[in-house]
DOVEX-296768 format. One record per residue (C-alpha): y, x, z; residue in one letter. Coordinates in steps of 0.25 Angstrom, whole numbers, plus 5000, padded with zeros to 4 digits. Last residue first. Layout:
N
YXZa ...
// end
This chain:
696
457946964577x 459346894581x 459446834567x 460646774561x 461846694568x 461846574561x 460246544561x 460346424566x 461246324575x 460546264587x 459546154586x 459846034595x 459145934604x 460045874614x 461045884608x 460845734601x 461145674612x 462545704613x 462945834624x 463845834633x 463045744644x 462045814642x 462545944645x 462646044632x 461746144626x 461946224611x 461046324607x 461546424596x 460746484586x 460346634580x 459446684571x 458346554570x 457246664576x 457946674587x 459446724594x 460246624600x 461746654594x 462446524604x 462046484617x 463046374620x 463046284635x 463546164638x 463946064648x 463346164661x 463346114675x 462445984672x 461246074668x 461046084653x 459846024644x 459946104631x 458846074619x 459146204607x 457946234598x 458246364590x 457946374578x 456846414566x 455746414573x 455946364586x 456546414600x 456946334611x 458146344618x 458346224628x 459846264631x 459646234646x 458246324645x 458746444636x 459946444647x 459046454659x 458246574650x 459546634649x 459746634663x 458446674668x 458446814659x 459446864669x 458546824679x 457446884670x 458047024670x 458547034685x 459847084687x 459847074700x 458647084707x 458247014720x 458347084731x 459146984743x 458846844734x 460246804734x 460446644739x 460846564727x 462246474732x 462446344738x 461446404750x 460646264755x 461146164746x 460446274734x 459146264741x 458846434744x 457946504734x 458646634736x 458846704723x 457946784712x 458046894702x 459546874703x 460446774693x 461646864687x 462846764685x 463746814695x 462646784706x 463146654713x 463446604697x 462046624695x 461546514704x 462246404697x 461546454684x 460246454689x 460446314695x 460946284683x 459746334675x 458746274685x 459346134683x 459346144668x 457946164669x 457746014676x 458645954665x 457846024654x 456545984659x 455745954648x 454346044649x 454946164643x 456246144651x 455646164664x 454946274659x 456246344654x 456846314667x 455746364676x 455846514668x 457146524672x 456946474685x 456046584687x 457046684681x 458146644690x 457046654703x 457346574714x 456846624729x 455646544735x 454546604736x 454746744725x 455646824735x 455646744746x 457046714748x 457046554749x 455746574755x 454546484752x 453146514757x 452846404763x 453146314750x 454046204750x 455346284746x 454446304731x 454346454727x 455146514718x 456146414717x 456846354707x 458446384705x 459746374710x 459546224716x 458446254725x 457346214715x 455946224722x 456046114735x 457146044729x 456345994716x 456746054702x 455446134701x 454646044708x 455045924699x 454946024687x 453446024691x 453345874691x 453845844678x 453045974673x 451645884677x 451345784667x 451745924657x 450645994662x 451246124665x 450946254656x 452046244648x 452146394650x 453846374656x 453246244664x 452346344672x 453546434674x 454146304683x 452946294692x 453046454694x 454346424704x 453346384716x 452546274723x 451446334731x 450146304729x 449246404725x 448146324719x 446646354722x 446046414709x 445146514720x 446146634716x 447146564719x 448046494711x 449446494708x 450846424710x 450146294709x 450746194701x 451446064706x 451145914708x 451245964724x 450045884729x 449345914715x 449546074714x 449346094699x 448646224698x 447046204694x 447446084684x 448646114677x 448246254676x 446846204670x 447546124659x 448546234655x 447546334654x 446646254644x 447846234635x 448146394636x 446846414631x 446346324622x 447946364616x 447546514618x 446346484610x 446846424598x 447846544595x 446846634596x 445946534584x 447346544578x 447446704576x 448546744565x 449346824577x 450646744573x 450846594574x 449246564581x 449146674589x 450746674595x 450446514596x 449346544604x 449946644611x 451146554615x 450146454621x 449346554627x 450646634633x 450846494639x 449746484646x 449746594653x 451046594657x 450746474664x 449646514670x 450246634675x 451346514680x 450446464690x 450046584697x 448546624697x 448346714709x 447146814710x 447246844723x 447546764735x 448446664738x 449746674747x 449946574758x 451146514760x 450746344762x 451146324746x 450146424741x 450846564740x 451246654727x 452446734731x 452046804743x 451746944736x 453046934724x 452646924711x 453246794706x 452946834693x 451446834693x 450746964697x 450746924712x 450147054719x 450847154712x 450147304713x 450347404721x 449147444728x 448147324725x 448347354709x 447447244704x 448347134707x 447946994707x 448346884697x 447746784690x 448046704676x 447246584676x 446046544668x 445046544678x 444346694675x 445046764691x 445746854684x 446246794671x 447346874668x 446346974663x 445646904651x 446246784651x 447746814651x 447446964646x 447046884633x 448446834631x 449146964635x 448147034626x 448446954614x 449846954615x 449847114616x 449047114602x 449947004597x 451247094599x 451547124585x 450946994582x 452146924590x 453147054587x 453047024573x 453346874574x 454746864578x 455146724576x 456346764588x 456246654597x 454746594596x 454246744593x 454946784607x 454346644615x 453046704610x 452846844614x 453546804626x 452546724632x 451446814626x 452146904637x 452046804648x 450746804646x 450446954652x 451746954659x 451046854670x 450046924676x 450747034683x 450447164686x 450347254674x 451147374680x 451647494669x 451547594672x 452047524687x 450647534694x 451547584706x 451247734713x 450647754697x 451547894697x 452447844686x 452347714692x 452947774707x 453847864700x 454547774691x 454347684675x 453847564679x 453247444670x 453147304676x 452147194674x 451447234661x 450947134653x 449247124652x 448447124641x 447247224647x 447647244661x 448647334668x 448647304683x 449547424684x 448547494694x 447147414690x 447147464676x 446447374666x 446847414653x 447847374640x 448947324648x 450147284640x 451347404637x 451747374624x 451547234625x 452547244636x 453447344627x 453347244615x 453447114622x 454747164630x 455447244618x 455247124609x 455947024622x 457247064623x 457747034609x 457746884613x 459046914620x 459546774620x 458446664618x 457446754624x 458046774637x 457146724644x 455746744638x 456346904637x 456746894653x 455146824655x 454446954649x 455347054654x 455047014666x 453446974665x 453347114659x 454347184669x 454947324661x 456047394672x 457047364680x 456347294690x 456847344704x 458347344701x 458547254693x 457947164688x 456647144675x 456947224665x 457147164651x 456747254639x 457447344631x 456947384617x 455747434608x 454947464621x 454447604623x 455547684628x 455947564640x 457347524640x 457447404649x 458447294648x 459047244663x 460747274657x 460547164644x 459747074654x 460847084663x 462047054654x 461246934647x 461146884661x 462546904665x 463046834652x 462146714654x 462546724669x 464046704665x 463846594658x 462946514665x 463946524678x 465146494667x 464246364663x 465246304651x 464446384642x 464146474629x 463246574629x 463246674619x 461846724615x 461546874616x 461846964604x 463346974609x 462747004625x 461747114620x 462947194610x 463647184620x 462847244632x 462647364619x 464047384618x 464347384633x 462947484632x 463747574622x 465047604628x 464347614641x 463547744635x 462147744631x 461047814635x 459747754630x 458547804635x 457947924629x 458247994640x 457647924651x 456147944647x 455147844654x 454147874644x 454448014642x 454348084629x 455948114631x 455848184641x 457248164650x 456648234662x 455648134666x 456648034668x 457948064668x 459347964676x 460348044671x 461848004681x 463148024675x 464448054682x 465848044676x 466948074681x 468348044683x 469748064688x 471048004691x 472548034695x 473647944702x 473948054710x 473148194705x 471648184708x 470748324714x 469248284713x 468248364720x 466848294713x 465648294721x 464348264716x 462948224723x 461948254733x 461348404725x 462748444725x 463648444711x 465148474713x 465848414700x 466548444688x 466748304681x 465748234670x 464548234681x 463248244679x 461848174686x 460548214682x 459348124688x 458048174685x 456748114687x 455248164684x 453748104685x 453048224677x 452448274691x 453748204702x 455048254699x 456348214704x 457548284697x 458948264700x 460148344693x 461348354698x 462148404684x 463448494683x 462448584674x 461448604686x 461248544699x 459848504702x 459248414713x 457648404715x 456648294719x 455148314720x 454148224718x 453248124727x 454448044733x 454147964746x 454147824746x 455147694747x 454647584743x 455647484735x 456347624732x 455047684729x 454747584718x 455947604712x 455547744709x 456547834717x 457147954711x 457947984724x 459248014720x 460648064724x 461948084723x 463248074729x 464548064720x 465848154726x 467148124724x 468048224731x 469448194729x 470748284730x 472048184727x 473348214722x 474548114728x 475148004723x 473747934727x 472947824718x 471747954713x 471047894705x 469347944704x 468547884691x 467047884693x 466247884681x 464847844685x 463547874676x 462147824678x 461447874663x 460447804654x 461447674655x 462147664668x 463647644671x 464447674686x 466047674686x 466547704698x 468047694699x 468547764711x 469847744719x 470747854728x 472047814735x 471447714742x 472447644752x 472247504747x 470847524748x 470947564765x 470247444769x 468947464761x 468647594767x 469047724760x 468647774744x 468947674732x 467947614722x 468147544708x 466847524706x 466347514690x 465147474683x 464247494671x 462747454664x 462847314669x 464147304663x 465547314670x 465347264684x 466647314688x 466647354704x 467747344715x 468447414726x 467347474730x 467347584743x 467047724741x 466147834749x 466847934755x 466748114753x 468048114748x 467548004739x 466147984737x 465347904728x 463747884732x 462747904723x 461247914729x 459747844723x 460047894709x 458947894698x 458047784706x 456747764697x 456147644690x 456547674675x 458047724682x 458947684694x 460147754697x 460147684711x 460247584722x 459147504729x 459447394737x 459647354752x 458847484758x 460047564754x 460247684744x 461547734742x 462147724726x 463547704724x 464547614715x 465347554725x 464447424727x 463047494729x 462347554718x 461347504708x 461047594695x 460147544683x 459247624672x 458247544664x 458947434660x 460347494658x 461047454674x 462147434684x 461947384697x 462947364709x 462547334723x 463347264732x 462847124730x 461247174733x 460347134724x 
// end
């Protein structure tokens, strides 16, 4: 994201504007009032005497407010102002700005503010490609109130926008004639409705039954997040800070949605602010540990929505996750299969994933068989339609030729899955880590089948299963001249060969031989994937590697995340640990907030973490990254009745505390310390139990 833009965001709604507080649209970035996937504000511009303003400085308050302190004139003649601004800007189910005009002369002042405005009711899908609008646009001025409506059949969009001051209203905008004493001051209040389909309340996609809440009560409500959140206690200042940050973003990226029982993680701003299956998915394995509230609300609403037909559009198929759900013009009007979309292949068992790393944590068994129905068809859907090509593996190919993904796995990009020489394969592709998934949601089913659904002879089967997976995919994609897995096969079963990132997801399933995870964490940590920052996406060997390309090459936070626990599952602690403080090291270059992705440059070669130039920032499941970095240093591991506690630290950090975890033991605290600080019989601890009460 471009440095000298400024985001504030609720979830749903989210405003980007330049450094000064205003919104004027550039090819650079998209800027905005920006609500459920469509652009509420494309134009606001502060004028002064007819000039626009110049930034002193700007207050980051909260992700939900901030404040430019602005002065008309060119940045040499500061000293001389005799006029200053303070904007401040906050979102929640309104956009408002309170602007605060002081006059510094001894003599009175006449001032014309005025605030241009505008919109375009874009879909965020027409600002990526731009298109010619179908409905009709109007302005009204009525009651004080701009009003803006765009209408297209029943699809409709109003922007209203009020003042709290007498003001001049035009169909471009605002203009406020102001007359200041000497040493004087005045102020207003604008607000800025976002509607949807008029305000009715029986729509889906209603606005007005959203919460609005008032700043008073959202600080109140980021507290509240940040005191039931485990406190983190460390000598690392860079790890530190971006625990908070994290915890801070994932509390602003949460998405209402009317028909889920509470907010779920979106997946970065600001294209993806909206329900991503495999997202919200791998945010809630992440943060598990610390905000394991997130997760009911996700498998409730994904199960809600799982495919129950076969329609060639959204790829929907019987069992099957959604991949993205989209509320704009263009899905409203099926111009993208976004009603949802079902095109991916991996969120179908990564959802029985979650199902069960959530009962390990919180002991809650009445979601489990509230959701076996769900469970059961994502697991038969692995077989049934995963299968594509009847071998056994979990294929891809899209059925929607218009707009439909072609890579369905998460590294979704069109070049991303090449053999070693460059070449892309054909379609169906089988990526590694599918399998992987695969394999795991059988494990996890089984003992979901066998612990709560009362069906052992099920049970018994997913474990044939899932044993008889894991001996084929050792066989068909081990690359013997590389002593590495294949990055998919074609749809002949020939390996495709490149060296990539999804190695270290296939030690998170436990898929991997163990004779051959030595040799897999070797790649991972060798020079030509690990760059000292992170691993990357795609191995510096391999012909198609770029050190921007977007998934061949960069480093991925969440990826590395994800390597990290694998790495750990098969007993390399000291080689995760690496990847944590390399994650952590490059944090500090970005105030704490890891990007969606960074430039996979060697670390010798740059000294810092190159940007990636669109990545998005927040992103959920780099905010997740973090804690799942810190999960993996403290060794957390869930049990009956405690919370199993085995830390390895990198050599920067001495100690780190995690107190009040939340789990089916109440509350516990994990302790970690350096080797070297630490006796031997630290090394394997069980936290304190029970002594803050229940989190569930």
């Amino acid at each position: 994201m471009n440095e000298k833009t400024v985001s504030i965001l609720d979830g749903n709604t989210f405003v980007v504007t330049d450094e000064r507080g205003d919104v004027t649209q550039s090819p650079d970035f998209p800027t905005g009032l920006f609500s459920f996937d469509t652009r509420f504000l494309s134009t606001w511009v502060l004028l002064v005497d007819g000039d626009r303003l110049n930034v002193l400085s700007r207050d980051d308050l909260h992700f939900f407010e901030t404040r430019f302190f602005l002065v008309p004139g060119r940045p040499t003649h500061y000293v001389d102002a005799k006029v200053s601004v303070i904007r401040e800007q906050s979102i929640g189910a309104t956009f408002v700005e309170r602007l605060t005009v002081f006059n510094h002369d001894i003599a009175p002042a006449a001032i014309c503010l005025r605030v241009e405005m505008d919109t375009d009711f874009a879909d965020l899908f027409e600002i990526k490609e731009v298109q010619g609008k179908q409905g009709v646009k109007t302005a009204h001025r009525e009651h004080g109130e701009l009003r803006y409506t765009y209408q297209r059949e029943a699809f409709r969009r109003d922007t209203i926008v009020s003042s709290t001051s007498p003001v001049r209203i035009d169909d471009g905008g605002m203009t406020f004639d102001i007359r200041l004493e000497p040493r004087g001051q005045w102020q207003t209040e604008l607000r800025v409705d976002p509607i949807i389909n008029g305000g009715d309340c029986e729509s889906p996609t209603v606005w007005g039954a959203y919460r609005r809440r008032a700043r008073p009560q959202m600080r109140q409500e980021l507290e509240h997040w940040l005191d039931r959140s485990p406190q983190l206690l460390t000598d690392s200042e860079p790890l530190q800070t971006a625990y908070e940050r994290s915890l801070i973003d994932l509390a602003a990226m949460r998405y209402a949605s009317l028909t889920a029982t509470g907010p779920i993680p979106t997946a970065g701003l600001p294209w993806f602010m909206t329900l991503f299956g495999r997202d919200s998915i791998f945010i809630s394995l992440q943060t598990m540990p610390f905000l394991p509230l997130l997760t009911p609300p996700v498998l409730r609403l994904l199960g809600s929505l799982q495919g129950g037909s076969l329609d060639d559009l959204r790829e929907e198929e019987p069992g099957k996750i959604l991949h993205e759900l989209r509320y704009g013009e263009s899905a409203a009007f099926q111009e993208q299969p976004h009603t949802p979309y079902y095109g991916s292949a991996d969120a179908t068992p990564l959802f029985v994933v979650l199902l069960d790393e959530y009962e390990r944590w919180s002991g809650d068994a009445d979601l489990v068989r509230g959701l076996e129905r769900q469970a059961r068809n994502a697991l038969h859907w692995i077989d049934e339609y995963g299968d594509l090509l009847g071998n056994g593996y979990i294929s891809y190919w899209r059925r929607n030729t218009r707009n439909g993904l072609e890579n369905q796995c998460w590294k979704d990009s069109w070049d991303s899955i090449s053999y070693r020489d460059g070449r892309l394969s054909a379609l169906p592709r089988a990526t590694c880590e599918l399998q992987g998934y695969a394999y795991d949601a059988k494990v996890r089913g089984a003992r979901l089948a066998r612990e709560f659904w009362n069906d052992p002879a099920y049970a018994d089967r997913l474990e044939r299963e899932a044993a008889d997976l894991k001996c084929r995919f050792n066989r068909d994609f081990w690359v013997a001249d590389g002593e590495y897995y294949a990055l998919a096969l074609d749809p002949d079963g020939t390996p495709v060969d490149a060296l990539s990132s999804n190695i270290g997801h296939l030690l998170w399933s436990g898929i991997v031989d163990s004779g051959r995870a030595r040799r897999i964490a070797d790649h991972l940590l060798g020079p030509d994937m690990f760059t000292g920052w992170g691993v990357r996406t795609l191995a510096e060997s391999q012909a198609r590697y770029n050190p921007v390309g977007y998934h061949v090459g960069t480093v991925w936070p969440f990826d590395n995340s994800i390597i990290a626990w694998g790495l750990q599952r098969y007993g390399f602690a000291a080689e995760a640990a690496r990847i944590a403080e390399g994650m952590i090291d490059a944090s500090e270059y970005f105030d704490g907030r890891l990007p969606e992705a960074f430039a996979g440059y060697r670390r010798e070669t740059t000294g810092y973490p190159v940007e990636y130039p669109t990545a998005c920032s927040p992103q959920g499941w780099s905010a997740g990254a973090m804690l799942l970095l810190l999960r993996t240093m403290l060794g957390l591991t869930p049990y009956a009745d405690h919370l199993g506690v085995d830390p390895h630290l990198p050599a920067s950090i001495p100690r780190i505390e995690l107190l009040d975890v939340p789990g089916r033991w109440g509350r516990a605290d994990a302790l970690g310390r350096r080797a070297e600080h630490r006796s031997r019989q630290h090394t394997r601890l069980l936290a304190r139990l029970g002594h803050g009460g229940s989190h569930y």
